[in-house]
C-alpha positions in Angstrom: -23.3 -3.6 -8.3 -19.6 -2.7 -7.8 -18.4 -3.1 -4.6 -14.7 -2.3 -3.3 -13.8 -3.0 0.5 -10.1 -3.1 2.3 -8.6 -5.1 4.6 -6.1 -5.6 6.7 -4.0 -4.6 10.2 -5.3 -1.5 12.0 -2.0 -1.0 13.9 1.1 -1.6 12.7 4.5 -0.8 14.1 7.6 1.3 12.9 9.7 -0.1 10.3 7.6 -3.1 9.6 5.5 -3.8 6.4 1.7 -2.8 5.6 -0.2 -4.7 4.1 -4.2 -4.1 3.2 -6.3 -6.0 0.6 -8.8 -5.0 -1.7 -11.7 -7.4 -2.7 -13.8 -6.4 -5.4 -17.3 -7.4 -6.3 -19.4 -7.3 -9.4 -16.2 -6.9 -11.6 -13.8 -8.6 -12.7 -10.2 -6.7 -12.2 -8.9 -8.4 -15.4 -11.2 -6.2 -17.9 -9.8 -3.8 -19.8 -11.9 -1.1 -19.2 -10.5 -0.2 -15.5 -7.0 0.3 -14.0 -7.2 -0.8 -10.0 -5.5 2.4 -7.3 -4.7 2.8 -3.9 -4.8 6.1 -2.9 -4.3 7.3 1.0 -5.2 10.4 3.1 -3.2 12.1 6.2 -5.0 15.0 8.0 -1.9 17.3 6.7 -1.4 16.1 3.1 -4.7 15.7 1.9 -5.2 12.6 -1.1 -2.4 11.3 -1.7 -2.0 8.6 -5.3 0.1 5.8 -4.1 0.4 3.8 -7.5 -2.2 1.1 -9.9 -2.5 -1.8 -11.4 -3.7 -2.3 -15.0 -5.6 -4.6 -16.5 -3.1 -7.4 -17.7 -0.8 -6.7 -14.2 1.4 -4.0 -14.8 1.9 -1.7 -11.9 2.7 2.4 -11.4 4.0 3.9 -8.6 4.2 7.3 -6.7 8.0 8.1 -7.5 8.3 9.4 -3.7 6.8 6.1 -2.6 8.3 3.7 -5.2 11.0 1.9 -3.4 9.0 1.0 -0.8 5.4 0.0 -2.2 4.4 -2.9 -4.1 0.7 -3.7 -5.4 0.5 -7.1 -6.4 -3.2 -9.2 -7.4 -4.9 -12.9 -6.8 -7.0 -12.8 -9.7 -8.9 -15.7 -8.4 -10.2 -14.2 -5.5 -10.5 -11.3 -7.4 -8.4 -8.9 -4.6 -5.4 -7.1 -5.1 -3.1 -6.2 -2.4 -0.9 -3.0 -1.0 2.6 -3.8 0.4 4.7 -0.7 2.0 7.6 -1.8 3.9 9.9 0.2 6.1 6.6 2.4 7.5 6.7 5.7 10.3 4.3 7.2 11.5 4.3 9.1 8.2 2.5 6.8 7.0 -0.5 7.4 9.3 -3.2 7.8 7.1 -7.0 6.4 5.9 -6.4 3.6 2.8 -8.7 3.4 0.2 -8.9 1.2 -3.3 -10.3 2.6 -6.1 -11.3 1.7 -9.9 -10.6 3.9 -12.6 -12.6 3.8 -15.4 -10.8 3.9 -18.5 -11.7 6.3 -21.7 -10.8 4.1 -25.4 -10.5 5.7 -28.4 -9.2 4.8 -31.2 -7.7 1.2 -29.6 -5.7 3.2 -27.1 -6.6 3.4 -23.7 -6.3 6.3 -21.6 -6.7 7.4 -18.4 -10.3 8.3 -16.8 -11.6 8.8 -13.5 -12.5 7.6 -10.8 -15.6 5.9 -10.7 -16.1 3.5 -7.4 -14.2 3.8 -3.7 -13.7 1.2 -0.9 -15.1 2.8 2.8 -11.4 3.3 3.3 -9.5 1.7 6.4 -7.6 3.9 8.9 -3.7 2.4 9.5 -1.9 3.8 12.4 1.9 3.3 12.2 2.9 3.7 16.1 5.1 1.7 18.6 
């Protein structure tokens, strides 16, 4: 059974850096067949893509977001991890990791859906 959970700070303070973890469970985030999300949601703004990780460790970010985020991975402890300096209160929001299922054909992969969440973990970015 898959299982995706979060982790990390509850509070963190203006202008520092957020950090949140996600540990996956029966799956390994090397296969081929998933690409690895985080994905947030404010009470204004609704879901909101932040960027993923593929397979073999490339990563994709949301241009608006992209010169502050970084995902990065241990693939030994099977977790990959959020970083998103400089926060505000902006940044308010529930986290959530996500696998995306990818769709083959043909030997190229393509993107899918969303098949399996984490609970989600509320970050509140406040003095």
């Amino acid at each position: 059974q898959v299982q995706l959970r979060e982790s990390g700070p509850g509070l963190v303070k203006p202008s520092q850096t957020l950090s949140l973890t996600c540990t996956v469970s029966g799956g390994s985030i090397t296969t081929n067949l998933y690409y690895w999300s985080w994905i947030r949601q404010t009470p204004g703004k609704g879901l909101e893509w932040i960027g993923y990780m593929t397979y073999s460790g490339s990563t994709y970010y949301r241009p608006s977001l992209k010169s502050r985020t970084s995902i990065s991975r241990d693939t030994s402890k099977n977790q990959f991890t959020l970083q998103l300096t400089s926060v505000t209160p902006g940044d308010t929001a529930v986290y959530y990791c996500a696998r995306e299922r990818l769709i083959w054909d043909n030997s190229a992969a393509y993107r899918g859906f969303y098949d399996y969440w984490g609970q989600g973990t509320q970050v509140t970015v406040s003095s």
